[in-house]
N, C-alpha and C positions, 0 to 999 in steps of 0.2 A: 608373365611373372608379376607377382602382385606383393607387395612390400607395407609392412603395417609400420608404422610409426608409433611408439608412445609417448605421450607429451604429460609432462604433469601438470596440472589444473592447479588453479589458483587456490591458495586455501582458502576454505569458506569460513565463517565466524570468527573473521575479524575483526576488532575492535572499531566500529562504527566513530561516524564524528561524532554521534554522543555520549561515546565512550563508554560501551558497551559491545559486547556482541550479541547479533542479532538470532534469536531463535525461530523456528520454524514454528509455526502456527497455520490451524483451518477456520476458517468463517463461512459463513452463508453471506451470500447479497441478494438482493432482486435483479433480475438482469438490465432495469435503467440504473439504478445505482454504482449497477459493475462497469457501464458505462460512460456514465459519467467520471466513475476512478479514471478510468483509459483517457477520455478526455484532458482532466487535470494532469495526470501525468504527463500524458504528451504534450500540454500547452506548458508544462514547468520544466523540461527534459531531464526527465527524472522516471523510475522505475513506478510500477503499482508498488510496493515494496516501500519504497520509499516516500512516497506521495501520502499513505496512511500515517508512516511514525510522523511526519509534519502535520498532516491533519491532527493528529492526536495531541501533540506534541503542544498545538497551537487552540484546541480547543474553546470555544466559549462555554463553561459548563453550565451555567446560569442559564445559557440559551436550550440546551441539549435538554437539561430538566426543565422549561416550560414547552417544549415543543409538543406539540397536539396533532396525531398524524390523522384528528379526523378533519380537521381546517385546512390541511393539503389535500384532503383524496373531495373533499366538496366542493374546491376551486377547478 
């Protein structure tokens, strides 16, 4: 005899601590990139999800617009 349980799930969108709720979004990464996300999340213990809006959140933009990705792929 096999017994199904239904549980209701936490609601989703939230109101974030930046007071906000958070919308579903797609990107592309390179797969080191995506890697490195997993890294920083798990070193901040914290979601891919969330590891971005702080990236983002904390950005240097000044840096973003002088970055040259032909000065990384030469090194």
């Amino acid at each position: 005899m096999h017994i199904l349980v239904s549980m209701a799930r936490a609601k989703k969108a939230v109101p974030s601590a930046h007071g906000e709720k958070k919308t579903q979004y797609q990107f592309m990464l390179t797969p080191s990139a995506s890697e490195m996300l997993d890294q920083l999340a798990e070193a901040a213990g914290i979601t891919r999800s969330e590891c971005m809006e702080r990236l983002i959140r904390t950005a240097d933009f000044l840096k973003i617009k002088e970055f040259d990705i032909k000065e990384i792929e030469a090194s």
